[in-house]
MIVO-935211 format. One record per atom (N, C-alpha, C): residue number from 1; chain; atom name; x, y, z. Coordinates in steps of 0.05 Angstrom, whole numbers, m for minus. Layout:
N
<rec><i>NUM</i><ch>A</ch><at>CA</at><u>X</u><v>Y</v><w>Z</w></rec>
...
// end
This chain:
67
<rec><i>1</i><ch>A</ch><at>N</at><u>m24</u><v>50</v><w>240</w></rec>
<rec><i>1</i><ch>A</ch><at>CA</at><u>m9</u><v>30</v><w>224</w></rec>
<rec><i>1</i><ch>A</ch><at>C</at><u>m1</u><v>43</v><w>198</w></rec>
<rec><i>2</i><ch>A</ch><at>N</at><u>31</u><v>40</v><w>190</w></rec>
<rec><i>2</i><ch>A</ch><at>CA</at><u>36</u><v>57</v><w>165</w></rec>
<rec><i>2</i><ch>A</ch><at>C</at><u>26</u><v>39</v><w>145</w></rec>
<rec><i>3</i><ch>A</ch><at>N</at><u>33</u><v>41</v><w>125</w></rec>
<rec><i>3</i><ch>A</ch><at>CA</at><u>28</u><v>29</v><w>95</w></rec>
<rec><i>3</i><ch>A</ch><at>C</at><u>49</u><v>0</v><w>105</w></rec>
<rec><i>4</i><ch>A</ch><at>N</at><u>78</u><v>10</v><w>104</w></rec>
<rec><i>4</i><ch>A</ch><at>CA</at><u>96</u><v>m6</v><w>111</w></rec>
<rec><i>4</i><ch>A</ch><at>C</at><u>90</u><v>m26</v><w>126</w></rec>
<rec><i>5</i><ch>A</ch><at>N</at><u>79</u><v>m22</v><w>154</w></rec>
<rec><i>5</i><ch>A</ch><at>CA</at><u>68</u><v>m31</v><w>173</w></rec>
<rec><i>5</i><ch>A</ch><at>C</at><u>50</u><v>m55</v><w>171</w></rec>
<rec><i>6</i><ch>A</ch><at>N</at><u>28</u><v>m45</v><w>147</w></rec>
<rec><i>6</i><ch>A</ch><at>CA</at><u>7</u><v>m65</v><w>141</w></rec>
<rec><i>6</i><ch>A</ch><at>C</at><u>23</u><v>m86</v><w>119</w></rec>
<rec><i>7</i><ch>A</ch><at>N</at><u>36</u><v>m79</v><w>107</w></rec>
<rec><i>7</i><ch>A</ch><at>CA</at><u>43</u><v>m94</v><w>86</w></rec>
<rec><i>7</i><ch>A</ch><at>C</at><u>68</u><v>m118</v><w>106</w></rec>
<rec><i>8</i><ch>A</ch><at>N</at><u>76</u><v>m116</v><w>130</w></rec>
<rec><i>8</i><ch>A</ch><at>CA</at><u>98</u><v>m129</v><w>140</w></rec>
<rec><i>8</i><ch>A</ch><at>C</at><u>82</u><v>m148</v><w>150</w></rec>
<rec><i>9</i><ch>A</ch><at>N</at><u>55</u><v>m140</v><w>155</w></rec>
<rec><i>9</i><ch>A</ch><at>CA</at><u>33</u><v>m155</v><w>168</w></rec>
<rec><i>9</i><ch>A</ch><at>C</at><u>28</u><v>m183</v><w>160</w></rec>
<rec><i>10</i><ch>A</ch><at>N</at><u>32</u><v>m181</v><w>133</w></rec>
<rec><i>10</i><ch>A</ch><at>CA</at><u>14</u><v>m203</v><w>122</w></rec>
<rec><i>10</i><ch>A</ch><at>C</at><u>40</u><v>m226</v><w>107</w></rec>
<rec><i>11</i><ch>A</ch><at>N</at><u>24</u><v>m248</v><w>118</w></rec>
<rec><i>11</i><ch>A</ch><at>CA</at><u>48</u><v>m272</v><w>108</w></rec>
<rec><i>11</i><ch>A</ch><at>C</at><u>58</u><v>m274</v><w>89</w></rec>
<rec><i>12</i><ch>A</ch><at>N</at><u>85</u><v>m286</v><w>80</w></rec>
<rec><i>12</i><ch>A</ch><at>CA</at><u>91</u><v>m285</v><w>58</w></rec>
<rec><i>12</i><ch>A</ch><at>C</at><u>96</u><v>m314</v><w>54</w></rec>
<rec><i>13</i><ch>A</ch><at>N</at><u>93</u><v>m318</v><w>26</w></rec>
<rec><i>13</i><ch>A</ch><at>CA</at><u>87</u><v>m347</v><w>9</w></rec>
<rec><i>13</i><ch>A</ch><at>C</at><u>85</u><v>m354</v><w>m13</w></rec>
<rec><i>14</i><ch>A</ch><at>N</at><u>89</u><v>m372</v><w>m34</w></rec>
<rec><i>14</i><ch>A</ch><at>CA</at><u>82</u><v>m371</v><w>m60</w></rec>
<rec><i>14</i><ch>A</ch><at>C</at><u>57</u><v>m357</v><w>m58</w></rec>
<rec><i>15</i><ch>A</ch><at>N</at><u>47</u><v>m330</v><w>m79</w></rec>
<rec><i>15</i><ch>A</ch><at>CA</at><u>33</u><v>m314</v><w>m91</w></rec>
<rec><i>15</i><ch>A</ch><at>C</at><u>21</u><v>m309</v><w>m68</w></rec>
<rec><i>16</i><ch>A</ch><at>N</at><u>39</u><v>m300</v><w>m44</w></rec>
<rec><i>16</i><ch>A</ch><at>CA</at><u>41</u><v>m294</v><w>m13</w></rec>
<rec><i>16</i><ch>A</ch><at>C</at><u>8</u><v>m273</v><w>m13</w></rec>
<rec><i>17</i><ch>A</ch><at>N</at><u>1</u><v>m266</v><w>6</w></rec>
<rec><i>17</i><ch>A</ch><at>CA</at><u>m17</u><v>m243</v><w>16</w></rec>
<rec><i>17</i><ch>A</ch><at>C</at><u>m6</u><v>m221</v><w>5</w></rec>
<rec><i>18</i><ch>A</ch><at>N</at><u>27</u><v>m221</v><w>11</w></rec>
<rec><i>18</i><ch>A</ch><at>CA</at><u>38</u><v>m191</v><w>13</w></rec>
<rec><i>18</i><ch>A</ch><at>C</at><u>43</u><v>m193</v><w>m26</w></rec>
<rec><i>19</i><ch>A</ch><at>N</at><u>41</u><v>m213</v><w>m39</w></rec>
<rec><i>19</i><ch>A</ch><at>CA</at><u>44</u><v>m200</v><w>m75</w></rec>
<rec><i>19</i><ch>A</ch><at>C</at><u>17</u><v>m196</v><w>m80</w></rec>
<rec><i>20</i><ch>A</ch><at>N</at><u>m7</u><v>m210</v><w>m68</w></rec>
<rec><i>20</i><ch>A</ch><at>CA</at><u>m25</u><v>m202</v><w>m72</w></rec>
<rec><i>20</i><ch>A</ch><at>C</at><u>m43</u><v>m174</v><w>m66</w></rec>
<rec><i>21</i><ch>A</ch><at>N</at><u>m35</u><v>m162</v><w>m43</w></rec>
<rec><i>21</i><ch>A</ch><at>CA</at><u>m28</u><v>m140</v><w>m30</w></rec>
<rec><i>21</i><ch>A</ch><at>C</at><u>m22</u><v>m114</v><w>m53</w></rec>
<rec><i>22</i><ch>A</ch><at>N</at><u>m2</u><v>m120</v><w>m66</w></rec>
<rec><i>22</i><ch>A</ch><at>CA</at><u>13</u><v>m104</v><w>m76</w></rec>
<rec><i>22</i><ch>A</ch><at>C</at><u>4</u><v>m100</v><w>m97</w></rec>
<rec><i>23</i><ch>A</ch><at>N</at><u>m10</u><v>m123</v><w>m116</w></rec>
<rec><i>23</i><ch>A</ch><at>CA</at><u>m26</u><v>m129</v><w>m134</w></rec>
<rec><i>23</i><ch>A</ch><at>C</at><u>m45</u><v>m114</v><w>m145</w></rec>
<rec><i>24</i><ch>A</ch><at>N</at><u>m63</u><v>m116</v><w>m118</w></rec>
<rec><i>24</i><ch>A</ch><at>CA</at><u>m89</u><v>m106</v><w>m116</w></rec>
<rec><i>24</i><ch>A</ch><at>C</at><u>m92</u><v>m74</v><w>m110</w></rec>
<rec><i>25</i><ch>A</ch><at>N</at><u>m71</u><v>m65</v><w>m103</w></rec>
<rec><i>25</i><ch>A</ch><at>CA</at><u>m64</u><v>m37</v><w>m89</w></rec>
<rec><i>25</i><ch>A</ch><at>C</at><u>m60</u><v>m29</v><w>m124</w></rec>
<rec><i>26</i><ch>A</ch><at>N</at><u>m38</u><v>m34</v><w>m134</w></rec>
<rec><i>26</i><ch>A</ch><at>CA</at><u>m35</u><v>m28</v><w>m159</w></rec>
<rec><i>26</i><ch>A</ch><at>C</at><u>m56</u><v>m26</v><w>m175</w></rec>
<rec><i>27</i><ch>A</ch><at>N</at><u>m75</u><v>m43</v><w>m185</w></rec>
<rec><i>27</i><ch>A</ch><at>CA</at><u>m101</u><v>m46</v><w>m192</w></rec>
<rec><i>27</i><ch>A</ch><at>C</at><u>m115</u><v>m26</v><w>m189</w></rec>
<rec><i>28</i><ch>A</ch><at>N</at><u>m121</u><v>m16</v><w>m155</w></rec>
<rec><i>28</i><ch>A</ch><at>CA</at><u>m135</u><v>0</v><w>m145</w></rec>
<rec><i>28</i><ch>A</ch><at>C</at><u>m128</u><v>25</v><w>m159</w></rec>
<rec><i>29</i><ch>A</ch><at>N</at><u>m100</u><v>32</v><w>m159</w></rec>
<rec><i>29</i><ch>A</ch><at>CA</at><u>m86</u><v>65</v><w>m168</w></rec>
<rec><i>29</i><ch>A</ch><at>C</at><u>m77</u><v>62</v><w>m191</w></rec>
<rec><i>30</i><ch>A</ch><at>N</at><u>m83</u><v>42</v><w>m206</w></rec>
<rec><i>30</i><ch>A</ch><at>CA</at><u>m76</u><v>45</v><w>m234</w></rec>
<rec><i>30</i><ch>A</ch><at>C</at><u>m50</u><v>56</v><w>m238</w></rec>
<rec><i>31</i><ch>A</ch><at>N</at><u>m37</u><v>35</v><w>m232</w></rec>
<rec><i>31</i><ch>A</ch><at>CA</at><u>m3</u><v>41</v><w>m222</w></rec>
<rec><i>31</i><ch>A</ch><at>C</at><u>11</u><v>13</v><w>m227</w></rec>
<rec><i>32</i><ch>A</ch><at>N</at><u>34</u><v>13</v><w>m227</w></rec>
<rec><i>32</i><ch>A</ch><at>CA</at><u>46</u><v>m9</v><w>m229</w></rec>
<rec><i>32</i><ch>A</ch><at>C</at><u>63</u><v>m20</v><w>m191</w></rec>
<rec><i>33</i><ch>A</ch><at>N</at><u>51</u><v>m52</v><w>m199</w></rec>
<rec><i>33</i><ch>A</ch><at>CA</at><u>70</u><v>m64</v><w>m176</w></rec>
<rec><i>33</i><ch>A</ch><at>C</at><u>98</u><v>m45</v><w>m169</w></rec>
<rec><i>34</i><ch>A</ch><at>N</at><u>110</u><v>m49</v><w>m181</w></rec>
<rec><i>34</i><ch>A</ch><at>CA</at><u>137</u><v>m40</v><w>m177</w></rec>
<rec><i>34</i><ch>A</ch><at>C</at><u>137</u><v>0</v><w>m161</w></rec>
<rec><i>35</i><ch>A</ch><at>N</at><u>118</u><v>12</v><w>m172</w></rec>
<rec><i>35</i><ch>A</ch><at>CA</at><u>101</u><v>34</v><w>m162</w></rec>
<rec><i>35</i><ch>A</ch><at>C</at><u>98</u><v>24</v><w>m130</w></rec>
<rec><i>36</i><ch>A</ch><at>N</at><u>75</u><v>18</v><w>m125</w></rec>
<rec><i>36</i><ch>A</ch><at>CA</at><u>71</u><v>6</v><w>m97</w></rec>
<rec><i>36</i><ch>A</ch><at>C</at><u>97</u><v>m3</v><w>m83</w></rec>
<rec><i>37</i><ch>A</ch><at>N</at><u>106</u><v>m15</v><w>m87</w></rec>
<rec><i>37</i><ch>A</ch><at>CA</at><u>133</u><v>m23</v><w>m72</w></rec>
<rec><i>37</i><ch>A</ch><at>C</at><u>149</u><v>0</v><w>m63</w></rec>
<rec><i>38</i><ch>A</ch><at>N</at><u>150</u><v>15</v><w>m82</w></rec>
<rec><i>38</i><ch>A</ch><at>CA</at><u>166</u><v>40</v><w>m71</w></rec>
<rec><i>38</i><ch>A</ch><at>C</at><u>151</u><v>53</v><w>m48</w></rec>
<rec><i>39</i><ch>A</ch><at>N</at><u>121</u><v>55</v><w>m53</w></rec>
<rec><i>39</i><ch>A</ch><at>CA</at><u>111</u><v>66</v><w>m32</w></rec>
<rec><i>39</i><ch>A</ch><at>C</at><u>111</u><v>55</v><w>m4</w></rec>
<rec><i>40</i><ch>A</ch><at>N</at><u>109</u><v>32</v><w>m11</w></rec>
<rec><i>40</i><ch>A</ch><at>CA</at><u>112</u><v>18</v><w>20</w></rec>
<rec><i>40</i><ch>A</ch><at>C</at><u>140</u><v>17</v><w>30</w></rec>
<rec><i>41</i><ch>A</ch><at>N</at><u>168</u><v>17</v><w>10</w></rec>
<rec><i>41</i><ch>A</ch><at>CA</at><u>191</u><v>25</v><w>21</w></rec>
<rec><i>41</i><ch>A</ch><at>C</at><u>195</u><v>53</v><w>28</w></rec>
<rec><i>42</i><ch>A</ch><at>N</at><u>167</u><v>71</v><w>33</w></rec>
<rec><i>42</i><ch>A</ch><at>CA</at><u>173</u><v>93</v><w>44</w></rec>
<rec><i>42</i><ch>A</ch><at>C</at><u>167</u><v>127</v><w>31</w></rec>
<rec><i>43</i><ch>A</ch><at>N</at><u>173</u><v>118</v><w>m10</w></rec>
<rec><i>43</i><ch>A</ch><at>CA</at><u>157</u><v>138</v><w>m19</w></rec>
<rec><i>43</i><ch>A</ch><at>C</at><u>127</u><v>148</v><w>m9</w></rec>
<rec><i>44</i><ch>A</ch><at>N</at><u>118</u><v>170</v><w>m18</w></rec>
<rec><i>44</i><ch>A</ch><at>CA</at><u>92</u><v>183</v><w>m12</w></rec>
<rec><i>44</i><ch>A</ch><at>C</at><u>90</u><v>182</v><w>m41</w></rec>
<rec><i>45</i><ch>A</ch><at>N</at><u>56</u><v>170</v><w>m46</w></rec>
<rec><i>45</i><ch>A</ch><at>CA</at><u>50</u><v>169</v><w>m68</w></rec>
<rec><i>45</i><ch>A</ch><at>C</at><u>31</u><v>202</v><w>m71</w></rec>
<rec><i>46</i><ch>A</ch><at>N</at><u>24</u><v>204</v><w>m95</w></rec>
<rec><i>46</i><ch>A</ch><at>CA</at><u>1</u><v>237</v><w>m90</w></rec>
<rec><i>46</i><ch>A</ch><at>C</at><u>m21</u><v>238</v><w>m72</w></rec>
<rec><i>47</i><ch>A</ch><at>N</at><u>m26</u><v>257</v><w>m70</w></rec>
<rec><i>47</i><ch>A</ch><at>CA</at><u>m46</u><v>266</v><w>m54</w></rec>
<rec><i>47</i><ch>A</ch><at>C</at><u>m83</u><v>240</v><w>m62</w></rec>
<rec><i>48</i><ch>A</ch><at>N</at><u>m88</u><v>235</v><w>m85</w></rec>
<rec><i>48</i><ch>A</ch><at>CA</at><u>m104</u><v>226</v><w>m94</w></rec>
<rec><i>48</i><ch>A</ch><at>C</at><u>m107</u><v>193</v><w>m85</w></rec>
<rec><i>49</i><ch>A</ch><at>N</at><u>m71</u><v>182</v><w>m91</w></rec>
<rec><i>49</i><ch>A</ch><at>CA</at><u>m74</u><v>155</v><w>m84</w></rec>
<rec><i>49</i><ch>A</ch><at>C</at><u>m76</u><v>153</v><w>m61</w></rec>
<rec><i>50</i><ch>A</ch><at>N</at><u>m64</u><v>179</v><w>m40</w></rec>
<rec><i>50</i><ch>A</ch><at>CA</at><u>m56</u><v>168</v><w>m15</w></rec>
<rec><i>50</i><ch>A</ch><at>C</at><u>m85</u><v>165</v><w>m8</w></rec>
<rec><i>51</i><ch>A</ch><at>N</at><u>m105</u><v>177</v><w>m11</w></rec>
<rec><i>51</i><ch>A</ch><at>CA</at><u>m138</u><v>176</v><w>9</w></rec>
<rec><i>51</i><ch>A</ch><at>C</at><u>m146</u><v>151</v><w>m21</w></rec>
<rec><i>52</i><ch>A</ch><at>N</at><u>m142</u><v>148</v><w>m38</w></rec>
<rec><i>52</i><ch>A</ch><at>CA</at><u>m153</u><v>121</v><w>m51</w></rec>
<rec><i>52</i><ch>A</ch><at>C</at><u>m144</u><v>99</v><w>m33</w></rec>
<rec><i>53</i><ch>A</ch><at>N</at><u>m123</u><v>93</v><w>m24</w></rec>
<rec><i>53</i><ch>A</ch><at>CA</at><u>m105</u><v>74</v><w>m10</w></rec>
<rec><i>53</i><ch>A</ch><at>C</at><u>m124</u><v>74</v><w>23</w></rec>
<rec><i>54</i><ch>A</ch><at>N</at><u>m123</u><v>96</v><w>25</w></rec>
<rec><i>54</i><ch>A</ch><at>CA</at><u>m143</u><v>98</v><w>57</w></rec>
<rec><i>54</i><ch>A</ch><at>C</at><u>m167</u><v>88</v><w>63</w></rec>
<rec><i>55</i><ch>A</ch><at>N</at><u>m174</u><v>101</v><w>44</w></rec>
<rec><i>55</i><ch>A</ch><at>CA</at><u>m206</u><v>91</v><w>33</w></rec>
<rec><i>55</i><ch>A</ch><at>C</at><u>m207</u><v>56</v><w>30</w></rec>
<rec><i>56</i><ch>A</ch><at>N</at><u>m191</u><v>49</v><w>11</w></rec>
<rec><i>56</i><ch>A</ch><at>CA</at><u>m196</u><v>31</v><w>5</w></rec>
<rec><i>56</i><ch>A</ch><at>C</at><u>m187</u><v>2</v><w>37</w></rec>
<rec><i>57</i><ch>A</ch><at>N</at><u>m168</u><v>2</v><w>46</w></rec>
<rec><i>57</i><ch>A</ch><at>CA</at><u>m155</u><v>m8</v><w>63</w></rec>
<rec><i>57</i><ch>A</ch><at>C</at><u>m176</u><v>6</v><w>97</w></rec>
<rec><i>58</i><ch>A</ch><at>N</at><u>m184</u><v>25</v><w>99</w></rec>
<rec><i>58</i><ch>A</ch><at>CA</at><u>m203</u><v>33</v><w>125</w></rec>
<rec><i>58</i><ch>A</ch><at>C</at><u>m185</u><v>37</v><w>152</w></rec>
<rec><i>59</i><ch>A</ch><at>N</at><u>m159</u><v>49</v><w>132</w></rec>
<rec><i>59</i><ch>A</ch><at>CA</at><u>m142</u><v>58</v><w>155</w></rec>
<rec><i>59</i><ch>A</ch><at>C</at><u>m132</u><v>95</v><w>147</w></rec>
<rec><i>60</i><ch>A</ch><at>N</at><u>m133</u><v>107</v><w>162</w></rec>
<rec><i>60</i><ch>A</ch><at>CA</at><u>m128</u><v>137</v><w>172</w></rec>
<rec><i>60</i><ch>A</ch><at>C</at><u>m103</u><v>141</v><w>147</w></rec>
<rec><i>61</i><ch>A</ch><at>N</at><u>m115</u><v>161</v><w>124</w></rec>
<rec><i>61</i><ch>A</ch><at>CA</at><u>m82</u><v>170</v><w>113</w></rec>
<rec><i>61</i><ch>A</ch><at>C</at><u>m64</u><v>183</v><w>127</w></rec>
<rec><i>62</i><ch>A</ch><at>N</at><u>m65</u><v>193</v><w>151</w></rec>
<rec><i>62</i><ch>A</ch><at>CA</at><u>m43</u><v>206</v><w>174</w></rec>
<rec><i>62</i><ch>A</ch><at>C</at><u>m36</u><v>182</v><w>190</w></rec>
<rec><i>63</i><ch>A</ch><at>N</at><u>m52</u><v>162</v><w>190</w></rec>
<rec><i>63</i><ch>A</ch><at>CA</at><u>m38</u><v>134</v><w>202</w></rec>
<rec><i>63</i><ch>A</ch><at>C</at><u>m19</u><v>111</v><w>176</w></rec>
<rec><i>64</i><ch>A</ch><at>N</at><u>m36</u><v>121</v><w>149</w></rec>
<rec><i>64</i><ch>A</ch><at>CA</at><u>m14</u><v>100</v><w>127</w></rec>
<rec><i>64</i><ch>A</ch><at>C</at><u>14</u><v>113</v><w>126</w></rec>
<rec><i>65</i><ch>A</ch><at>N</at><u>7</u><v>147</v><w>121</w></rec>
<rec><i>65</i><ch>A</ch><at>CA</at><u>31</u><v>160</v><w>114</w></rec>
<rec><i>65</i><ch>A</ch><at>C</at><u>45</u><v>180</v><w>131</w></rec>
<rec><i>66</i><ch>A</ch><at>N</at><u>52</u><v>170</v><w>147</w></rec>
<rec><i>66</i><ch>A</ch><at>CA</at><u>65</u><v>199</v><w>167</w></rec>
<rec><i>66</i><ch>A</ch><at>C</at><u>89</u><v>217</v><w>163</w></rec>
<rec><i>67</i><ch>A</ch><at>N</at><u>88</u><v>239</v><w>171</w></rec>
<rec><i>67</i><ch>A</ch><at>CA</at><u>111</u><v>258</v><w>161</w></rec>
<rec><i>67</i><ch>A</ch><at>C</at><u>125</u><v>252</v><w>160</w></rec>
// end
């Protein structure tokens, strides 16, 4: 499942899963929302967030981010 993938997953709604999602990811990488978004539209964030993001979520960084 990509990053993209997981994030399409989750319902959207007032202060939806998916802003929360995005929220908390930000939080995690000490990054901004608007940061995250890009990544899930497809940027590759660094080497550091991508296995923070893995780690954190318990999905494969060669399954969040593929070539």
């Amino acid at each position: 499942m990509t990053l993209k993938e997981k994030y399409n997953s989750l319902p959207s709604r007032a202060k939806s899963p998916k802003a929360q999602f995005i929220e908390d990811l930000a939080e995690k990488c000490k990054t901004s929302p608007t940061t995250v978004r890009l990544w899930v539209g497809g940027r590759r964030p660094d080497a550091l967030r991508r296995s923070v993001i893995s780690e954190y979520l318990g999905i494969p960084e060669e399954e969040l981010f593929p070539c």
